[in-house]
C-alpha positions as CSV (number, residue, x, y, z in Angstrom):
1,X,13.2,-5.6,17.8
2,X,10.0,-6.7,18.7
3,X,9.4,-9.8,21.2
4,X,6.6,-12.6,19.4
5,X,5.0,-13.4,22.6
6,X,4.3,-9.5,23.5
7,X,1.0,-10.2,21.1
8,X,-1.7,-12.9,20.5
9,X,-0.7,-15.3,18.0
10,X,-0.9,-14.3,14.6
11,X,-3.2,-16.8,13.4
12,X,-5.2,-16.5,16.2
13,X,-5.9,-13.0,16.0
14,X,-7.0,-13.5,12.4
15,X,-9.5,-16.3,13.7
16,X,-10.6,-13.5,16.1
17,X,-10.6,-10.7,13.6
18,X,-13.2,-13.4,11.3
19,X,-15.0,-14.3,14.1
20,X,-16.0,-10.6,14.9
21,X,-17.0,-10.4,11.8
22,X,-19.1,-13.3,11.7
23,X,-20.5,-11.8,14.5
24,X,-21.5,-8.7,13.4
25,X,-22.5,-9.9,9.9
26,X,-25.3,-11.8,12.3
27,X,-26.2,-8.7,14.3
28,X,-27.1,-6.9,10.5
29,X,-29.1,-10.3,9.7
30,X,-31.1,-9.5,12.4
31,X,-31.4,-5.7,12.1
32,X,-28.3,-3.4,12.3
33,X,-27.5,-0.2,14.1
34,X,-25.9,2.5,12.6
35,X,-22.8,1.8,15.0
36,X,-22.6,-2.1,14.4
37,X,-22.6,-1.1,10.6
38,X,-19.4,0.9,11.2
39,X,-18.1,-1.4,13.2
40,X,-18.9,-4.2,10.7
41,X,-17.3,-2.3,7.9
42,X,-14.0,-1.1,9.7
43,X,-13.1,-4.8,11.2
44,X,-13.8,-5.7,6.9
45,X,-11.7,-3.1,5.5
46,X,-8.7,-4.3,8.2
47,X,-8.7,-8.0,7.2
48,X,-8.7,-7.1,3.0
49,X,-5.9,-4.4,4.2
50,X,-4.1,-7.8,6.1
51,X,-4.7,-10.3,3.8
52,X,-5.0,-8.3,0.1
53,X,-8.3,-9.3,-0.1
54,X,-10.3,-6.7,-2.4
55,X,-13.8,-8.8,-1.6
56,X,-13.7,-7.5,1.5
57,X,-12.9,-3.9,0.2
58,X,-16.0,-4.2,-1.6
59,X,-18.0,-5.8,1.3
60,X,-17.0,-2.8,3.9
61,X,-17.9,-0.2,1.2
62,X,-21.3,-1.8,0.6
63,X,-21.9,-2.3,4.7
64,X,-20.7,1.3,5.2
65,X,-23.2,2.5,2.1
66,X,-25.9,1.0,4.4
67,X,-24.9,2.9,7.9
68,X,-24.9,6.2,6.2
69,X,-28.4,5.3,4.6
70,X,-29.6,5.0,8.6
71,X,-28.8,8.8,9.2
72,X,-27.8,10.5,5.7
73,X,-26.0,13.9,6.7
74,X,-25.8,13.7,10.3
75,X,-22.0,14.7,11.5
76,X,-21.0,10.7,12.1
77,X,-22.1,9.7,8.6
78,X,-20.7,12.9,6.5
79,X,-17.2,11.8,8.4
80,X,-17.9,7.8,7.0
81,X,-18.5,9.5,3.6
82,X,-15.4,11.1,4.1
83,X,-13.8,8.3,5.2
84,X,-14.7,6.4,2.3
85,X,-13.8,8.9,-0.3
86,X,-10.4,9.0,1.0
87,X,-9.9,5.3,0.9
88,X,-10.9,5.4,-2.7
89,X,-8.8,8.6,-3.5
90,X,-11.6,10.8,-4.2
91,X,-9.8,13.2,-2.5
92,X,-11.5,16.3,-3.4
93,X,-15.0,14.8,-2.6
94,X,-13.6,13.7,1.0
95,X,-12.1,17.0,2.3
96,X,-15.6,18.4,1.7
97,X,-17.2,16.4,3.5
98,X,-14.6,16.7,6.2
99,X,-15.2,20.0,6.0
100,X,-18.8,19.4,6.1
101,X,-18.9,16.7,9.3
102,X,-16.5,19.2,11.3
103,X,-19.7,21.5,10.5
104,X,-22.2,19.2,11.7
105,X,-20.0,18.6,15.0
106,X,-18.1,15.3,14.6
107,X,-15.1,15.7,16.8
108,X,-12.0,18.0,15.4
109,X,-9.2,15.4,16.4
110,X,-10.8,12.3,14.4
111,X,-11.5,15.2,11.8
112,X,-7.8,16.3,11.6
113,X,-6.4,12.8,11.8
114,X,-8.2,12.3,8.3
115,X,-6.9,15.9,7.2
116,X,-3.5,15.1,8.0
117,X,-4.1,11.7,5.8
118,X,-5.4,13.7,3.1
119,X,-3.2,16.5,3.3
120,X,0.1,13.9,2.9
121,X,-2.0,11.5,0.1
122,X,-2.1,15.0,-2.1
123,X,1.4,16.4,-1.5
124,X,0.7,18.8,0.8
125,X,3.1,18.1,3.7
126,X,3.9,20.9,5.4
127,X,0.2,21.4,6.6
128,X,0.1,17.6,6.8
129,X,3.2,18.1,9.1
130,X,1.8,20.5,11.6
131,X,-1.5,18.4,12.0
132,X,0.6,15.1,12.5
133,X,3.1,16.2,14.9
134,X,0.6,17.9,17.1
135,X,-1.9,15.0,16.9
136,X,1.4,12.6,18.3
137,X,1.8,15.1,20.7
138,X,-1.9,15.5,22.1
139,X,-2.4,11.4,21.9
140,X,1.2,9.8,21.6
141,X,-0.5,6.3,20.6
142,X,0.6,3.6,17.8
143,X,-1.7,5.3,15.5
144,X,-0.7,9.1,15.7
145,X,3.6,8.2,16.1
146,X,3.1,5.6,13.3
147,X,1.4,8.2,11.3
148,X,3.9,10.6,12.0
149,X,6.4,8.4,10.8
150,X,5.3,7.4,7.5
151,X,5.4,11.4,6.5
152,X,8.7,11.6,8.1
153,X,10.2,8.8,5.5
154,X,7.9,10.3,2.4
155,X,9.6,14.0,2.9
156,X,12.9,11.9,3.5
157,X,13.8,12.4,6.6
158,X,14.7,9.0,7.2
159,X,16.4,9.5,10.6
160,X,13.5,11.0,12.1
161,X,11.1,8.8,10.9
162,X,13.0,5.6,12.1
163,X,12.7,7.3,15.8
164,X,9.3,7.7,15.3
165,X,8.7,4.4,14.2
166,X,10.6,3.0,17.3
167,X,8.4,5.3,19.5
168,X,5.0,4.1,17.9
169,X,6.3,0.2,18.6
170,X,6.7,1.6,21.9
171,X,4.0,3.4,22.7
172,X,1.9,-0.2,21.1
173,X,0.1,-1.2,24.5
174,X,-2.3,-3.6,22.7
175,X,-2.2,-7.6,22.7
176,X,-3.0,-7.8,18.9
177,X,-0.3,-7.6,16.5
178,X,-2.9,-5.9,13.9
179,X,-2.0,-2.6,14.4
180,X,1.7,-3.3,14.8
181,X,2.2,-5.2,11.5
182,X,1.0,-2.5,9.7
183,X,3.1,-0.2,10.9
184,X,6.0,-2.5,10.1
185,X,4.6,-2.7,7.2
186,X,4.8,0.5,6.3
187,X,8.2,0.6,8.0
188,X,9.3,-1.7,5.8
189,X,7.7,0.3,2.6
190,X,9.8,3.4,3.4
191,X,13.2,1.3,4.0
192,X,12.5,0.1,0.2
193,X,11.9,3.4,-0.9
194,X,15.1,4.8,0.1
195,X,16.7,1.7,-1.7
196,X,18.0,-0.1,2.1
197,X,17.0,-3.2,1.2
198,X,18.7,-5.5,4.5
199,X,16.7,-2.8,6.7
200,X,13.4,-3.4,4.3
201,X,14.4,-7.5,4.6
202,X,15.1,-6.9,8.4
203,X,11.4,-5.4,9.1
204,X,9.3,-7.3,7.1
205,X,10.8,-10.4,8.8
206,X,9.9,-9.1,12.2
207,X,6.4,-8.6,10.7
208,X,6.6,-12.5,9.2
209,X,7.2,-13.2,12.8
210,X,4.5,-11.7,14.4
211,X,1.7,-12.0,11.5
212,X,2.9,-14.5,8.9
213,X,-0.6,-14.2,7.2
214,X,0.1,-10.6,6.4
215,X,0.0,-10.5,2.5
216,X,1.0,-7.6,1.6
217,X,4.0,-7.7,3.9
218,X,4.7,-11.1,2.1
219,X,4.3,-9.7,-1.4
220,X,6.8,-6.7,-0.9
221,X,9.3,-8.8,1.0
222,X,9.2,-11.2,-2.3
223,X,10.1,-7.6,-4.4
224,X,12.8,-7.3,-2.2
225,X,14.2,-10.6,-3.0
226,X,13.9,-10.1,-6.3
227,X,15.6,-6.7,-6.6
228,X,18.2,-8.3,-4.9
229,X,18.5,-11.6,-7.2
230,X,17.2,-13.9,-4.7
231,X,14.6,-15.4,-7.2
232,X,14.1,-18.4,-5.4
233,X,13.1,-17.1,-2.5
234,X,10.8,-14.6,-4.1
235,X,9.2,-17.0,-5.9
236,X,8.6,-19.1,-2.5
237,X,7.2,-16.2,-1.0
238,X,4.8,-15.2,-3.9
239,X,2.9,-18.1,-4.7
240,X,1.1,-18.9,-1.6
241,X,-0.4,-14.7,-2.7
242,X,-1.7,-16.1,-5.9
243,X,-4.7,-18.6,-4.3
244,X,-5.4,-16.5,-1.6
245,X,-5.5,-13.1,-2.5
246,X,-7.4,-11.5,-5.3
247,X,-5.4,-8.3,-5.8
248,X,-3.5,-8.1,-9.2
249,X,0.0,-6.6,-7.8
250,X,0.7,-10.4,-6.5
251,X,0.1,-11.9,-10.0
252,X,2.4,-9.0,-11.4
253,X,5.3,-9.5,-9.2
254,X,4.6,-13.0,-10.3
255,X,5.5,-11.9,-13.7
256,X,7.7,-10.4,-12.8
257,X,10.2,-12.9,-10.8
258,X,9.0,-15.5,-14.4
259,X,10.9,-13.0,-16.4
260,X,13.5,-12.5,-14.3
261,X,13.9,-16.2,-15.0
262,X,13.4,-15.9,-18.5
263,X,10.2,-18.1,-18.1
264,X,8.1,-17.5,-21.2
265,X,4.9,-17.6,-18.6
266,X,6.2,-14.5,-17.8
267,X,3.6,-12.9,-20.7
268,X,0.6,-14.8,-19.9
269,X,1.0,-14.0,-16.4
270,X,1.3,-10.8,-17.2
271,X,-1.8,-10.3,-19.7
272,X,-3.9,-11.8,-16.2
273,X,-2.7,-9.5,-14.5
274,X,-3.5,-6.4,-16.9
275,X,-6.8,-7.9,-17.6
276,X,-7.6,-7.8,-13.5
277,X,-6.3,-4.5,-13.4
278,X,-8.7,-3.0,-16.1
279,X,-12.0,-4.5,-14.3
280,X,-10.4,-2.7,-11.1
281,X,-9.8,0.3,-13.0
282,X,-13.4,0.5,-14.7
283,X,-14.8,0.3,-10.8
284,X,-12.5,2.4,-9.0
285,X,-10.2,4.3,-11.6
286,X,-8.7,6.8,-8.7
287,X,-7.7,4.2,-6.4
288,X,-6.0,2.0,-8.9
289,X,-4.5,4.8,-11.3
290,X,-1.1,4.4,-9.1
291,X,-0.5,0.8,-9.3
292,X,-1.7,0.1,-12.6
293,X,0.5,2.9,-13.6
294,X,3.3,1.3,-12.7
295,X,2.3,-2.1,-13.8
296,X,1.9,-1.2,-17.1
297,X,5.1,0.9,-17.5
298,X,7.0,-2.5,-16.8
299,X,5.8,-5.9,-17.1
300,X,2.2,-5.2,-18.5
301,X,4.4,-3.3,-21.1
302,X,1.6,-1.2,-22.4
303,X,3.3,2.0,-22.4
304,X,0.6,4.1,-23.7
305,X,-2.1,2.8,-21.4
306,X,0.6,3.9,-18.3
307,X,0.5,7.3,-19.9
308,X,-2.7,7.8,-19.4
309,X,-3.1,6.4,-15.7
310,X,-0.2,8.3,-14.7
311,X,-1.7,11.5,-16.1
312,X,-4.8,10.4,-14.6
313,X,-3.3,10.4,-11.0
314,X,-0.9,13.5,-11.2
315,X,-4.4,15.3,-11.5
316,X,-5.2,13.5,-8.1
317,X,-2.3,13.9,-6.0
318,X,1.1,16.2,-6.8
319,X,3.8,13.6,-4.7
320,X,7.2,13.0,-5.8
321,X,6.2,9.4,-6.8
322,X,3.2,10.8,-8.5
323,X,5.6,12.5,-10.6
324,X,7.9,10.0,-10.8
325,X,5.3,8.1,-12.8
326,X,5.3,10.8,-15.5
327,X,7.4,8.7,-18.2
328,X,10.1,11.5,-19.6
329,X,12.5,9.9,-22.4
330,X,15.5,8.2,-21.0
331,X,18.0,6.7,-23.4
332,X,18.2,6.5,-27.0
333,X,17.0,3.0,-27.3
334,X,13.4,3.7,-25.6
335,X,11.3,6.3,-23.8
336,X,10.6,3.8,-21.4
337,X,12.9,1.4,-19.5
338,X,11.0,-1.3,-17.1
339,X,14.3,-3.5,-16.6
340,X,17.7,-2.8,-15.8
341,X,20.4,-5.3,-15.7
342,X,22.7,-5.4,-13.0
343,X,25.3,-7.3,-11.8
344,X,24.3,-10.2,-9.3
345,X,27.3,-9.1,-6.8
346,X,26.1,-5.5,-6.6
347,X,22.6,-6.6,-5.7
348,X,22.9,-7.3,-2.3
349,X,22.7,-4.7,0.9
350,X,21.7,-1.4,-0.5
351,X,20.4,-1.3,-3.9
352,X,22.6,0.1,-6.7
353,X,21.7,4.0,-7.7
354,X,18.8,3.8,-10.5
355,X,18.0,0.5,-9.6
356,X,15.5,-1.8,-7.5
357,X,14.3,1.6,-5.8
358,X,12.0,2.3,-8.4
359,X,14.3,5.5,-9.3
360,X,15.9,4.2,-12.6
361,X,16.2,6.9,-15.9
362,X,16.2,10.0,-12.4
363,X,12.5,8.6,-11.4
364,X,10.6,5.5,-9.7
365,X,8.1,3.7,-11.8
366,X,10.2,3.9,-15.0
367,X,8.5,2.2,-17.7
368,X,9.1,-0.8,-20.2
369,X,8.6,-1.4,-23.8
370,X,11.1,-2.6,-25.7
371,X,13.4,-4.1,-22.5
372,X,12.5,-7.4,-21.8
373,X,14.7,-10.0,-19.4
374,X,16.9,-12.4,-21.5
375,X,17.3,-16.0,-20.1
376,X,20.3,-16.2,-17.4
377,X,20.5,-12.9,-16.7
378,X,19.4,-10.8,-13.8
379,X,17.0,-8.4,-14.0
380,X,15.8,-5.9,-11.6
381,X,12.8,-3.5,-12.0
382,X,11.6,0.0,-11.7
383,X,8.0,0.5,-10.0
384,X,6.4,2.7,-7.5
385,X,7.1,1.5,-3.5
């Protein structure tokens, strides 16, 4: 699909990606501009994106803070407000102040490309739809196709959205594979989500090849092994994750390849991750509502608490997977099923119906008490792609 020497080395790019940082973080030592801030705290929130690195989440929301301090409700810092929000998921909050920077005279096609995001984030895709597919048309770059694409596969039409996909590669005329690995990574997100786990395997290992330090390509690609019984392999991919990135999900999927195995670490693993989770939660509760959701409808196994953080981001955002986290009672043996067993010859290719898709009990992101892995068997799990 993609040909390694059309972009920089991977780890170079990453040296360069630090290095601009470096530089910039020099620039503010010495006294800022409201631009280099920006700048500063864009080039921070793509290396935590590219490496899971929530440090740097923090860091670009703190440099940011600082640029719209330099000009408080002029057009470019009401659309960094915005911009912010939206990261977060304070989605009401940010299309106000889109609302409010298109006002002040920020430019409407960087204001409807953060619409469009919004729009699709809460549900809303038919108006997300009309905004996407004219912004591809107007300015048919990496960005808008790629964008395009990712709402194509979340209304499930997976056809169209694999054309788009191929088109935003296409259309890629950069040397750095940083904007190309994330859109194979979401690629490779929407493959899993329609349960085509060889064309999930297939895309992620084109981004391996072209960004091996992208972590959260890494992490999913170890899911996909282990909703397929490969549990060697996932664990080989996942441990590297655990030293160098300080997101929780890693440390869950962890947990979640240990219980697979019916290693009883499985349960400490999983109480570090939960306890992460929380001090995420108690800083940012609507961005980490989602996740934790899903976390502690399976291997966290704290049904209750999943409850709550699914109901907390149904109020956020109506989206079929929002929904999907809603718990409804499945079986007679629990509300809440986190593990399903399934034969080791039927989890290969495409994953079996209710199963490794997060879509088990009619919903993805089922959830787990009372189902727990037992030793030489093969599990595979439930949760929100």
């Amino acid at each position: 699909m993609i040909d390694p020497g059309r972009y920089t080395s991977g780890a170079i790019a990453i040296v360069n990606l630090t290095a601009s940082i470096d530089s910039l973080e020099l620039r503010r030592a010495e006294g800022a501009t409201f631009e280099n801030l920006v700048a500063l705290s864009k080039l921070l929130f793509v290396r935590g994106d590219v490496l899971g690195r929530i440090s740097d989440h923090d860091r670009a929301e703190f440099i940011a803070t600082e640029a719209i301090a330099f000009s408080p409700g002029t057009a470019p810092a009401l659309y960094v407000r915005a911009q912010l929000a939206a990261r977060f998921h304070r989605f009401e909050e940010a299309d106000a102040l889109l609302d409010q920077a298109l006002a002040a005279g920020h430019a409407r096609h960087e204001i409807d490309f953060e619409r469009a995001s919004l729009l699709q984030a809460t549900g809303r895709y038919k108006d997300a739809l009309v905004l996407r597919e004219r912004l591809a048309k107007d300015d048919p770059r990496i960005q808008t196709l790629g964008a395009l694409a990712s709402l194509l596969a979340e209304i499930g039409e997976w056809a169209a959205a694999e054309n788009r996909y191929a088109a935003a590669l296409d259309a890629d005329n950069g040397i750095s594979p940083l904007p190309c690995s994330q859109l194979l990574f979401e690629w490779g997100v929407s493959a899993m989500r329609r349960g085509d786990l060889d064309r999930a395997e297939t895309i992620f290992g084109e981004l391996d090849a072209i960004l091996p330090a992208h972590v959260p390509g890494r992490g999913h690609r170890a899911e996909v092994s282990l909703a397929r019984g490969e549990l060697d392999i996932a664990m080989t991919l996942i441990m590297p994750l655990l030293d160098t990135s300080d997101d929780p999900e890693y440390r869950a999927t962890y947990a979640e390849i240990l219980a697979a195995r019916g290693d009883s670490k499985a349960v400490s693993e999983a109480e570090r991750a939960a306890a992460a989770y929380e001090l995420l939660l108690a800083r940012r509760p609507e961005a980490y509502a989602d996740h934790a959701a899903a976390f502690f409808m399976g291997v966290g196994n704290r049904p209750q608490r999943a409850i709550e953080l699914a109901l907390a981001n149904r109020k956020l955002r109506d989206t079929p997977r929002s929904r999907t986290l809603w718990p409804r009672p499945c079986g007679r043996r629990s509300r809440f099923h986190c593990w399903k067993r399934v034969p080791h010859e039927r989890q290969q290719g495409h994953a079996p119906a209710g199963v490794s898709v997060r879509r088990s009990c009619d919903r993805r992101g089922a959830g787990g008490s009372g189902c727990r892995p037992s030793r030489g068997r093969i599990w595979a799990r439930a949760r929100c792609w």
